[in-house]
Each structure stands twice: as structure tokens, then as C-alpha cells.
KEVEXDREN-942392 format. One line per 4 residues: number of its first residue (from 0); their letters; for each residue x, y, z of N, C-alpha, C. Coordinates in nm, 4 decimals, always signed. Layout:
// residues N
NUM> A> X Y Z X Y Z X Y Z  ...
***
This chain:
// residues 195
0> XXXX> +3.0617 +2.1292 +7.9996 +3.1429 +2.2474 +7.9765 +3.0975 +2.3607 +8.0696  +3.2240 +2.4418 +8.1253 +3.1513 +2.5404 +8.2271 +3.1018 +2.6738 +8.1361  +3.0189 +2.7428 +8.1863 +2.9377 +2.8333 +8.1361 +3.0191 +2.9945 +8.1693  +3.1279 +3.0025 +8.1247 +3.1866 +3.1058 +8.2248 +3.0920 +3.2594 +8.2456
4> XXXX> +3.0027 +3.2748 +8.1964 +2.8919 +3.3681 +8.2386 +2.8496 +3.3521 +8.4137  +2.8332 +3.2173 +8.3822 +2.7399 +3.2134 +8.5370 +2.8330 +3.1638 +8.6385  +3.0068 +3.1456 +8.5954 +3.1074 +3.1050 +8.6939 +3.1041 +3.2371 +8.7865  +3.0846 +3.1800 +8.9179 +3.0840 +3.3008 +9.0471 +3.2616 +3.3512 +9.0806
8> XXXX> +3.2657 +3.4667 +9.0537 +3.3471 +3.5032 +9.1272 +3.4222 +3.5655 +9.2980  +3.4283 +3.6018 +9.3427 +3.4363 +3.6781 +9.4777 +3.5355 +3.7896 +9.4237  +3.4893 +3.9361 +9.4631 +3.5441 +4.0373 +9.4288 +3.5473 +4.1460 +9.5597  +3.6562 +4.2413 +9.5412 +3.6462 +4.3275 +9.6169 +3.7737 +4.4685 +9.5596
12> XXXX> +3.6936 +4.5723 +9.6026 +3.7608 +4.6798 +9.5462 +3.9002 +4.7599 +9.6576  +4.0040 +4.7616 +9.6616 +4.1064 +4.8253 +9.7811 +4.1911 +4.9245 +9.6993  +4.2782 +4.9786 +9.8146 +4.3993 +5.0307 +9.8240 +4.5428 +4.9570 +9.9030  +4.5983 +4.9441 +9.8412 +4.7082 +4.9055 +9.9510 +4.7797 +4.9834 +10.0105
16> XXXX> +4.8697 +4.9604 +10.1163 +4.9989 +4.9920 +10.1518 +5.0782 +5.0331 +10.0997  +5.0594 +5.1755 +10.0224 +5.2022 +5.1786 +9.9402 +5.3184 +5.2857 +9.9712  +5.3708 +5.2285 +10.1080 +5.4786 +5.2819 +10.1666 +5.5530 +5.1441 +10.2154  +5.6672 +5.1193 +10.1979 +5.7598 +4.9909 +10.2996 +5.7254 +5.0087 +10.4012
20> XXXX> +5.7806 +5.1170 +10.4865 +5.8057 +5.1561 +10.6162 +5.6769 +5.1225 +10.6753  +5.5723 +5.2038 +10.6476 +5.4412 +5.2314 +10.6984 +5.3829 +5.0877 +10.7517  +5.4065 +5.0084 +10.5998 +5.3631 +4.8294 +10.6418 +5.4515 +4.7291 +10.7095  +5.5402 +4.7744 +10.7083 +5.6511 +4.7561 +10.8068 +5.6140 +4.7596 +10.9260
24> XXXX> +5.5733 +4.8530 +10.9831 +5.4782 +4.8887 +11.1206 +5.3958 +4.8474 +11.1420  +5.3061 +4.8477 +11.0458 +5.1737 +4.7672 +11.0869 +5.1956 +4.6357 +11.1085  +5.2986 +4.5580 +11.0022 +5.3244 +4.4337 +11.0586 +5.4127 +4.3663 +11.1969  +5.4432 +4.4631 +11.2303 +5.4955 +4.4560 +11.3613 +5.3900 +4.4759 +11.5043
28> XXXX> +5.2807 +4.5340 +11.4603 +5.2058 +4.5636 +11.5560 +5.1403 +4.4153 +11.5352  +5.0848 +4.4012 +11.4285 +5.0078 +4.2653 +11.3892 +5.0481 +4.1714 +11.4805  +5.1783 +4.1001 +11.4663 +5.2743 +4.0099 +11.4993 +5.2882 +4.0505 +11.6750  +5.2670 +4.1446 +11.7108 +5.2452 +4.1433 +11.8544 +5.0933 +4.0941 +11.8918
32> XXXX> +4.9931 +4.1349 +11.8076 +4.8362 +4.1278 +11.8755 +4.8683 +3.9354 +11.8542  +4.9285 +3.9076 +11.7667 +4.9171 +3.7401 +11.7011 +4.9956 +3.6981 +11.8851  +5.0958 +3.7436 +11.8984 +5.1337 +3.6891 +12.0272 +5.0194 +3.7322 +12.1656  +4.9302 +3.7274 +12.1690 +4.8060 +3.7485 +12.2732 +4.7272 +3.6156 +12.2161
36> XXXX> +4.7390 +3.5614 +12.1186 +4.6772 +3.4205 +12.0837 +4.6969 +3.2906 +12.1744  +4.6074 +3.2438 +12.2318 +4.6227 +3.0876 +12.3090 +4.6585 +2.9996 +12.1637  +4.7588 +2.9478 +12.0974 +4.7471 +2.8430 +11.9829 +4.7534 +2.9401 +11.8660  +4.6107 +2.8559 +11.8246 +4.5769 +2.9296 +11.6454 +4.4229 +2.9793 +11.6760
40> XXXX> +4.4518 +3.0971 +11.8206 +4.2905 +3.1408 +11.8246 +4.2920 +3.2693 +11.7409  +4.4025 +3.3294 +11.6844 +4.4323 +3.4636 +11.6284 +4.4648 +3.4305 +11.4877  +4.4114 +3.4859 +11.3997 +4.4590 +3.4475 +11.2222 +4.5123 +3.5675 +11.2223  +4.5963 +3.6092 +11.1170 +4.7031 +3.6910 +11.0787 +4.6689 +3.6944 +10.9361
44> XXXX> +4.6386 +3.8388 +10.8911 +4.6309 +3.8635 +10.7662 +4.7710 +3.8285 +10.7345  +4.7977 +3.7745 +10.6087 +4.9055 +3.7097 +10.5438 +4.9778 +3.9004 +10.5155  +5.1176 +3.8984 +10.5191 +5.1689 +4.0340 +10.4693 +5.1489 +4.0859 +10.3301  +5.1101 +3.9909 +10.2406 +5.1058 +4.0431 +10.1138 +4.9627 +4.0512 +10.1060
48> XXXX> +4.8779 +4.0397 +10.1916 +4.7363 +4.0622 +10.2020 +4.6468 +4.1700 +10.2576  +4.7968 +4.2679 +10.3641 +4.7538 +4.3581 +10.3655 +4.6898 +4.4948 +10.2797  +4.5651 +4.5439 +10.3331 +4.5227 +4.6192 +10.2442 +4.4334 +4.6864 +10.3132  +4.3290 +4.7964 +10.2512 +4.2167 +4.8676 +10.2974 +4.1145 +4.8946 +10.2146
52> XXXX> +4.0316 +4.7594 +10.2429 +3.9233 +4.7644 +10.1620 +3.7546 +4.8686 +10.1522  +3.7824 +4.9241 +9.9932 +3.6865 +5.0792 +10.0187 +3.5169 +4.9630 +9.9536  +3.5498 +4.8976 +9.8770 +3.4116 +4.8141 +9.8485 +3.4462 +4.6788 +9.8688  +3.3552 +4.5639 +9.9521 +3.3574 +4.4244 +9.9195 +3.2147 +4.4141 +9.8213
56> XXXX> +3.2544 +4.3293 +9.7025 +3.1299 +4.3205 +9.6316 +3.1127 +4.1730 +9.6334  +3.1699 +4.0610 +9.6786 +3.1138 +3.9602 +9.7303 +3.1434 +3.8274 +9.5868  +3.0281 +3.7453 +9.5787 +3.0768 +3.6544 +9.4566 +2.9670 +3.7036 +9.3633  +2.9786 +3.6926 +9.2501 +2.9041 +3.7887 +9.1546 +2.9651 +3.7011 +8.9804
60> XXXX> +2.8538 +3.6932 +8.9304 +2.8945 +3.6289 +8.8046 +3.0199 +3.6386 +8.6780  +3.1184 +3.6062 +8.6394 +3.2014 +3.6564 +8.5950 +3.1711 +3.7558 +8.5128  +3.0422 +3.7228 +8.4158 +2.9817 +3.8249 +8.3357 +2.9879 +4.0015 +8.3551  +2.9719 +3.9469 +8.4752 +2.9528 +4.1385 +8.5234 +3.0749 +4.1905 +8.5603
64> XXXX> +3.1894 +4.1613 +8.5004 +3.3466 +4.1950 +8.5476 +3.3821 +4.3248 +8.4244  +3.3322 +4.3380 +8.3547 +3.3201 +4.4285 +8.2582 +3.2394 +4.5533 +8.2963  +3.1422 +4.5361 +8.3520 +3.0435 +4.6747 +8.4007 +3.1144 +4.6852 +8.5429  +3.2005 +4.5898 +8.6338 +3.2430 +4.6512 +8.7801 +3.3722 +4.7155 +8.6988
68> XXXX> +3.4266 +4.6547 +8.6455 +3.5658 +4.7360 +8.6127 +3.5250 +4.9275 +8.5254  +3.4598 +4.9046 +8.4595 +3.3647 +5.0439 +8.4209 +3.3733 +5.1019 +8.5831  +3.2565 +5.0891 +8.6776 +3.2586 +5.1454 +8.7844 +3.4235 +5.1812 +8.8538  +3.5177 +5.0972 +8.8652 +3.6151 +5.1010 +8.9062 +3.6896 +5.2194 +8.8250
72> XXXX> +3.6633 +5.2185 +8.7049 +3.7489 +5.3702 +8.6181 +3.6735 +5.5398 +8.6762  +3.5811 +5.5250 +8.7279 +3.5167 +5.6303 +8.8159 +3.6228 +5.6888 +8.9012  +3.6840 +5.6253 +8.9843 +3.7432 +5.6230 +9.0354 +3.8624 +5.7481 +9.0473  +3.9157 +5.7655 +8.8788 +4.0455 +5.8086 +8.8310 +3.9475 +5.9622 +8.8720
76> XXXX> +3.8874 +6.0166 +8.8942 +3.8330 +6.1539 +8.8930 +3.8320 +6.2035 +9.0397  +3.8926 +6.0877 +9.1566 +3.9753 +6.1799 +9.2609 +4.1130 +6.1810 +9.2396  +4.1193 +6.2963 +9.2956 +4.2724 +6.3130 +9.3174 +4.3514 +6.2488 +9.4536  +4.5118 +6.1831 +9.3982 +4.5591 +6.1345 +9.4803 +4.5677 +6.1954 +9.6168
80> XXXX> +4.5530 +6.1048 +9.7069 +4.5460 +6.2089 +9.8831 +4.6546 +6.1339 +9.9400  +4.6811 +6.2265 +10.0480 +4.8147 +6.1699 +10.1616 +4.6803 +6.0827 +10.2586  +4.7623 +5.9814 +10.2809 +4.6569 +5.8891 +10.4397 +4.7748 +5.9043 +10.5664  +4.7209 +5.9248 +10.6656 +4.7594 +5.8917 +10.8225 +4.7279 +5.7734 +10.8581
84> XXXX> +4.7995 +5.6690 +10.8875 +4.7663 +5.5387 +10.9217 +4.7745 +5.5408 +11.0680  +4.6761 +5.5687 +11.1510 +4.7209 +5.6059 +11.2678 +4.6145 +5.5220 +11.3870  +4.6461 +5.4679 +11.5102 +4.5411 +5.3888 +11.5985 +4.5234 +5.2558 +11.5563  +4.4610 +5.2029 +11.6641 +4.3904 +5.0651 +11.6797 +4.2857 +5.0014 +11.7200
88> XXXX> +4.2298 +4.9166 +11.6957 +4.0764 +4.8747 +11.7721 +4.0886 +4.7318 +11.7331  +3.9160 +4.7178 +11.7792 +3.8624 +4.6037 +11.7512 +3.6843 +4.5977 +11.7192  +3.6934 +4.5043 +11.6304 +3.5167 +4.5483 +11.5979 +3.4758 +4.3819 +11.6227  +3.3621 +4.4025 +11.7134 +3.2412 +4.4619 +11.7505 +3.3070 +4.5766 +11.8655
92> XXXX> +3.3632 +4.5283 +11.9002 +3.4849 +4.6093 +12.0890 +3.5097 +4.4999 +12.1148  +3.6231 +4.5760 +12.2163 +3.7588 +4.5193 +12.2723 +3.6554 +4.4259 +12.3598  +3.5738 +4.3919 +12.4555 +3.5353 +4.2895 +12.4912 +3.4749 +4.1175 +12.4586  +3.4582 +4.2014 +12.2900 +3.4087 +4.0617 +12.2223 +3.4571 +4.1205 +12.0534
96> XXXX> +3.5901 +4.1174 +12.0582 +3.7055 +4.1202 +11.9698 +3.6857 +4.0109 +11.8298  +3.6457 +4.0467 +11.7677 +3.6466 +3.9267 +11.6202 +3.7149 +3.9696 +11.5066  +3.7506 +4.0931 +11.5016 +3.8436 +4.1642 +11.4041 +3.9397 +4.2695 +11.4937  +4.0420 +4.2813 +11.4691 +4.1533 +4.3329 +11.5067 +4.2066 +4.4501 +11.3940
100> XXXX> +4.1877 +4.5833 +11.3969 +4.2541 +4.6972 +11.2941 +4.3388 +4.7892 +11.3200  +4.3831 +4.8461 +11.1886 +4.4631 +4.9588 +11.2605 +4.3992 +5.0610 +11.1499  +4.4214 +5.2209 +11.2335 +4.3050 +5.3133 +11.1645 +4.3491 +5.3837 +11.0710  +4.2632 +5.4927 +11.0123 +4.3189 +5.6298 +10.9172 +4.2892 +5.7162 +11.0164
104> XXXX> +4.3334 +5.8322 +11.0307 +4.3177 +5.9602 +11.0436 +4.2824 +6.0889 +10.9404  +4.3788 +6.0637 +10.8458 +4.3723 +6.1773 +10.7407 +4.3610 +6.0918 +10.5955  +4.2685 +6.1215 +10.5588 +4.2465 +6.0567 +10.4474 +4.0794 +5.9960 +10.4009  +4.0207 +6.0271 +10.5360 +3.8921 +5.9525 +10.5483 +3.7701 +5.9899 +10.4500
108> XXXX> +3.7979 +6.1571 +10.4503 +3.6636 +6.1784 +10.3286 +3.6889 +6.1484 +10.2084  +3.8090 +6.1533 +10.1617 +3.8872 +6.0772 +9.9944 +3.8565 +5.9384 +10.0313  +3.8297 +5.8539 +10.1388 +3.7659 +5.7644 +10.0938 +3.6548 +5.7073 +10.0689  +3.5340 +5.7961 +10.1713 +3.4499 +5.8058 +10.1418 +3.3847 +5.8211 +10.0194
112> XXXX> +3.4612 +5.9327 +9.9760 +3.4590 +5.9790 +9.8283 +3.4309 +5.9004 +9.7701  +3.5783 +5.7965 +9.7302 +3.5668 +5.7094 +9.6603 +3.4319 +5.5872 +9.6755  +3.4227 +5.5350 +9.8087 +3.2726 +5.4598 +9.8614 +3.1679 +5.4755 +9.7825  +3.1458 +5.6067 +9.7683 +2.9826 +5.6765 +9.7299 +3.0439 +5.7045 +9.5705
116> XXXX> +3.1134 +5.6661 +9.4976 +3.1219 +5.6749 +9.3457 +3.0611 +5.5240 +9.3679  +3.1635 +5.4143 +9.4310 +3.1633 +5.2826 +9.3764 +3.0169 +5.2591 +9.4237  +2.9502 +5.3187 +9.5327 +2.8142 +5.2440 +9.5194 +2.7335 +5.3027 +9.4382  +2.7486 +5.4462 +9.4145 +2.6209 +5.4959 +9.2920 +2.6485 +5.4316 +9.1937
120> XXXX> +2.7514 +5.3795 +9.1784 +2.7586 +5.2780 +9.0379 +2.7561 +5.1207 +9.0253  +2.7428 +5.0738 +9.1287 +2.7349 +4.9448 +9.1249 +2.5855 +4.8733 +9.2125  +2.5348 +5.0362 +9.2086 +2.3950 +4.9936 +9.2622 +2.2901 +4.8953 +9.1653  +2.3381 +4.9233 +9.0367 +2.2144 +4.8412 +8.9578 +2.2844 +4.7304 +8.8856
124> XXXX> +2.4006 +4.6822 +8.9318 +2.5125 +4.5679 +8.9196 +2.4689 +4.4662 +9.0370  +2.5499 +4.5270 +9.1718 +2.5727 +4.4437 +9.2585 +2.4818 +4.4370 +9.3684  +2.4666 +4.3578 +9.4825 +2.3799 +4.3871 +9.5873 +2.4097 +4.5087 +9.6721  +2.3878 +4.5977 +9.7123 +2.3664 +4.6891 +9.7697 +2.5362 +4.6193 +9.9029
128> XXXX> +2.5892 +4.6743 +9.9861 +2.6515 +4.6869 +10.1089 +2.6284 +4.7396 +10.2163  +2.5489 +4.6641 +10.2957 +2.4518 +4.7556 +10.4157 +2.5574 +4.8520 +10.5091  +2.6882 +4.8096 +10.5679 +2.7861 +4.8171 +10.6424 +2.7571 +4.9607 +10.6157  +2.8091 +5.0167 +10.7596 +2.8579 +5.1724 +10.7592 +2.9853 +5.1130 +10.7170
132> XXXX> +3.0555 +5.2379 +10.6089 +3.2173 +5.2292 +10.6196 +3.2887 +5.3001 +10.7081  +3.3328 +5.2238 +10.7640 +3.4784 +5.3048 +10.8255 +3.6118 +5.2433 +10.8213  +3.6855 +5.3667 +10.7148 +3.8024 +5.3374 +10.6651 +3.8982 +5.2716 +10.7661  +3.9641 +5.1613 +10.7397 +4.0641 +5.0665 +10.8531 +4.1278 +4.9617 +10.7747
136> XXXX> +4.2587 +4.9111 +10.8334 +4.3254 +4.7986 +10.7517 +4.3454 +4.7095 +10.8580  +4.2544 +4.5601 +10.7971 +4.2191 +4.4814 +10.9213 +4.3437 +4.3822 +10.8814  +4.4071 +4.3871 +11.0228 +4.5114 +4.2873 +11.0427 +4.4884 +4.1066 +11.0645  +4.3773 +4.1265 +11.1452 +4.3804 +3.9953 +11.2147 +4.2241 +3.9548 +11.2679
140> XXXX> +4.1759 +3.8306 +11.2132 +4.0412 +3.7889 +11.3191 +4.0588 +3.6813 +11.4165  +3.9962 +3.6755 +11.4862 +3.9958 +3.6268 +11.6349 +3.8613 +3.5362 +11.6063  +3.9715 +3.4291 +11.6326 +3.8830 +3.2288 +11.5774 +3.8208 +3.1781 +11.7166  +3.9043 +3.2321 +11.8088 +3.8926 +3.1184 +11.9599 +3.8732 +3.2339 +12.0688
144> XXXX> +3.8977 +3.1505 +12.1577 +3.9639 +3.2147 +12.3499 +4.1291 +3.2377 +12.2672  +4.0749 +3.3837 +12.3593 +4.2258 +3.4393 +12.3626 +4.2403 +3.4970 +12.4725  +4.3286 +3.5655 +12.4960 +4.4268 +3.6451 +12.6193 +4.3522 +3.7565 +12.6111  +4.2247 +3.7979 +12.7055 +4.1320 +3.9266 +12.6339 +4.2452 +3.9966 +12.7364
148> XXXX> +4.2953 +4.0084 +12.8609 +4.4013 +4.1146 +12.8604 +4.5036 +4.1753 +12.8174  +4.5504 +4.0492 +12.7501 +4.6704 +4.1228 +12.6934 +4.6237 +4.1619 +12.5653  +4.5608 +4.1448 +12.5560 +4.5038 +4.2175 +12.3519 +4.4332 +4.3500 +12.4106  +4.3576 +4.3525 +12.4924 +4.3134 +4.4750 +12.5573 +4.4317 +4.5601 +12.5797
152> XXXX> +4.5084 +4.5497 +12.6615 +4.6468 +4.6417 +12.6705 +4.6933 +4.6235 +12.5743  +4.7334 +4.5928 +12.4996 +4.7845 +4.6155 +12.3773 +4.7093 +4.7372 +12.2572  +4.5794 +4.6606 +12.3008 +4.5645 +4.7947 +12.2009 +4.5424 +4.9456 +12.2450  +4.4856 +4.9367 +12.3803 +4.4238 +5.0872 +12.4768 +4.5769 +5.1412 +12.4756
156> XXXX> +4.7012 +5.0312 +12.4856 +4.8614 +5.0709 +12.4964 +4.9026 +5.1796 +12.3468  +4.8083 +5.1335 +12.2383 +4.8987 +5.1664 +12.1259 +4.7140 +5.2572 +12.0373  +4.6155 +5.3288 +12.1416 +4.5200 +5.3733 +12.0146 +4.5347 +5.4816 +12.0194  +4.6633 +5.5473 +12.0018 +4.7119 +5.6808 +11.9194 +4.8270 +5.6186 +11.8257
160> XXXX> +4.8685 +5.5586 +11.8275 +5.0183 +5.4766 +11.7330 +5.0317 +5.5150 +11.6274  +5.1092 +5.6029 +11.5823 +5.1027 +5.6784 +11.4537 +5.1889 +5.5972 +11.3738  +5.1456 +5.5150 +11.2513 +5.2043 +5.4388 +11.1946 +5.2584 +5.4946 +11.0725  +5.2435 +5.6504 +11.0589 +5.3300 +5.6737 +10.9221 +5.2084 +5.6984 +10.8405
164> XXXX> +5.2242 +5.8122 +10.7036 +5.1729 +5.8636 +10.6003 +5.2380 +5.8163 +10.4592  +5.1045 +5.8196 +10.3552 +5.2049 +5.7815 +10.2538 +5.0808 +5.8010 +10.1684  +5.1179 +5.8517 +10.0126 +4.9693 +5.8515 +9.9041 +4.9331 +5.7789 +9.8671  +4.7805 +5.7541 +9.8594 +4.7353 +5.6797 +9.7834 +4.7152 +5.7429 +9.6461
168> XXXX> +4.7858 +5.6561 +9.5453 +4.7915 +5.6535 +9.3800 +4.7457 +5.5788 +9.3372  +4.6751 +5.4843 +9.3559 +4.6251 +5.3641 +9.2744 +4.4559 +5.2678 +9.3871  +4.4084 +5.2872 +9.2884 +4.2808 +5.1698 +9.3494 +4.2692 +5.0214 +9.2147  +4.2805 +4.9390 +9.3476 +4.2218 +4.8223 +9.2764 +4.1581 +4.7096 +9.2822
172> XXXX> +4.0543 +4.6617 +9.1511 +3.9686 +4.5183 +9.1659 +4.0326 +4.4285 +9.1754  +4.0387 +4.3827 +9.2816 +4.0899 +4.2161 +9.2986 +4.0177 +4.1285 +9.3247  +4.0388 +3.9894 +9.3011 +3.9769 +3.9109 +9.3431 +4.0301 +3.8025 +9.4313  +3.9566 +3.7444 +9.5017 +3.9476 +3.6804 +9.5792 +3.9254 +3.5070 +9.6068
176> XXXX> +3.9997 +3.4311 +9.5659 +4.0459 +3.2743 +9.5923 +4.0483 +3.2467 +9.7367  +3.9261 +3.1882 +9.7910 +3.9765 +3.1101 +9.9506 +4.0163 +2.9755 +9.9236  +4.1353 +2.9571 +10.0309 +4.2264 +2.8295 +10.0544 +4.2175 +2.8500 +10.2285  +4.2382 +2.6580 +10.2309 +4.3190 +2.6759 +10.3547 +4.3804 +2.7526 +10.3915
180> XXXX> +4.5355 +2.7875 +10.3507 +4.5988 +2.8429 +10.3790 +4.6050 +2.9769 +10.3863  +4.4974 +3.0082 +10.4061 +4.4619 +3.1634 +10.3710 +4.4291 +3.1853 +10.2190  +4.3501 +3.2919 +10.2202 +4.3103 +3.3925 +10.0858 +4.4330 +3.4091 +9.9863  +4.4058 +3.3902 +9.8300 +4.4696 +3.4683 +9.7634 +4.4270 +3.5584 +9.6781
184> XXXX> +4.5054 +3.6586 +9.6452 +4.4222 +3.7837 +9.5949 +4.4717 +3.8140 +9.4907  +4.3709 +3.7996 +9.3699 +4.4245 +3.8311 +9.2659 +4.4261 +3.9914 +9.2096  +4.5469 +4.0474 +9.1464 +4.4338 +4.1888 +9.0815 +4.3951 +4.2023 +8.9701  +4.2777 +4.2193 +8.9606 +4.2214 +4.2126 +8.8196 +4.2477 +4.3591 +8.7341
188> XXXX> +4.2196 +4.4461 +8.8123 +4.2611 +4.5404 +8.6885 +4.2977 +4.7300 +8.8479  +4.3811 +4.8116 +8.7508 +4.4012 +4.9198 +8.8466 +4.3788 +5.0102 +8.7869  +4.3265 +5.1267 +8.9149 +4.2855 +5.2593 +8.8256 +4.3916 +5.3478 +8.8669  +4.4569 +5.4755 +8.8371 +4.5521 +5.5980 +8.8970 +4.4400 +5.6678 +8.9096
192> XXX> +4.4857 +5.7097 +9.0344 +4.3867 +5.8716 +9.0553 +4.4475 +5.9794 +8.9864  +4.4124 +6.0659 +8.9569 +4.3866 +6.2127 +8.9551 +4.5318 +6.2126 +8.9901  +4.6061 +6.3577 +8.9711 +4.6991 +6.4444 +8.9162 +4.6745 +6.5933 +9.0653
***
């Protein structure tokens, strides 16, 4: 019999897209960087997978889904902000490309914000997250050899690209199922911000 205490989960805390238009754009930019792919050297965040993740907390015992969701109600004590979805990159850099994003502009210390609630509270939960954050909604990672020029122009072409504003009202724990076929993401529970 499974022990569902010690069943591992994979979790992570986001915001989505919640404008049409806005993801509309981004998926159009996506779907261009995917055409700079030799084959299947470019993965494509799935469209309903887009998102902008403020905590990854990794796989973690189901047990503790009760004290992250606690941390996650922290949350409701910012107030909703407008985001600028604006620019593009690549991390590590455009020369050795393994993630493909598109940026914020306005919106960055509300997420921070939010960052430094979820880790003062999930410091004596979860493992710590060494990563600097910097707020971004990653489209696409880079598996193989690709076309480093044309993904290079493409993005130096488009890193002012103002993809549209829209509020964020809602944060949420989801979780995380890997498949072949890509990730599925479940949501486990949502918080509203602030008024």
C-alpha cells in the first residue's frame, strides 16, 4: 500500500497569462524562435503551459502540501499590479542559448515581493532556491544544434517587443506531472491578491 505521506510530489508556485491578446503574442513570437530549430533541437512550451514562475519548490512529500498552501495564502496581502510583458533573451546568453524568454518590465518589484514572502515562509518547509530571480516567461529550451543566427536575430530583432499589459489577480500552486509529451500542470489550489 502506498504511504501517501512520503508520495513525492513536484511543485511550483506561478502566475499566468491572464490577458488573450498578450499570450497571443507571446505565442507567436515562440512559434517563430521554434522555426530557428534544425528538427526537434527547440522544445516549445506547450500554450496552455505558459506561465511565470515566482517559486519552483521541486518534489517534496505530499505531506507538506498543507503548510506550502498556508505559505501560498501569504500571498493575498499584495495588491493586484499591472505587468509589462515586454523583451527577449536567452539564459545562460545568446551564444550558448538553453532557455529562450520573454521579459517584464513593470511589474518586477510586486514580484519580488511576492518571492521574499514565499521564501520567508517556506524556508523551514522546503529546500532553500539558490537562483537569483528574475521575473520572465520561458517559452522554449534548446535540446540540440540550432540556427545560432537566426535565433540571435531574432531575438537582438525583437529585445524591446512590447508584448502588451495586463493584471495580475491570482497566484497559483500547481503541480507538476512529467510525460513524454511534455509537462502537465496541475492547479492545486489559488490565492486573489489584494483589492
Amino acid at each position: 500500500m502506498l504511504d501517501w505521506a512520503n508520495t513525492l510530489i513536484r511543485l511550483f508556485i506561478a502566475v499566468e497569462v491572464e490577458d488573450a491578446n498578450v499570450l497571443k503574442r507571446i505565442l507567436t513570437f515562440r512559434d517563430q524562435v521554434i522555426a530557428c530549430a534544425r528538427g526537434r533541437s527547440i522544445k516549445a512550451v506547450e500554450d496552455e503551459n505558459i506561465h511565470l514562475t515566482i517559486r519552483f519548490i521541486g518534489e517534496v512529500p505530499e505531506a507538506l502540501l498543507p503548510s506550502i498552501e498556508k505559505c501560498l495564502d501569504q500571498c493575498a496581502s499584495v495588491k493586484k499590479f499591472k505587468v509589462i510583458v515586454k523583451g527577449v533573451g536567452a539564459f545562460p546568453n545568446l551564444s550558448r542559448p538553453r532557455v529562450i524568454w520573454v521579459g517584464v518590465e513593470e511589474g518586477v518589484d510586486q514580484f519580488r515581493q511576492l518571492r521574499r514572502i514565499l521564501d520567508n515562509c517556506l524556508k523551514d518547509i522546503v529546500r532553500p532556491d539558490k537562483h537569483e530571480f528574475t521575473p520572465h516567461i520561458t517559452i522554449a529550451r534548446v535540446k540540440g544544434s540550432i540556427d545560432r543566427e537566426c535565433l540571435a536575430s531574432l531575438i537582438s530583432e525583437n529585445q524591446d517587443l512590447v508584448f502588451g499589459e495586463y493584471t495580475v489577480t491570482t497566484v497559483k500552486l500547481k503541480r507538476s506531472i512529467l510525460r513524454p509529451q511534455g509537462p502537465l500542470y496541475i492547479d492545486l489550489k489559488s490565492v486573489k491578491l489584494g483589492d
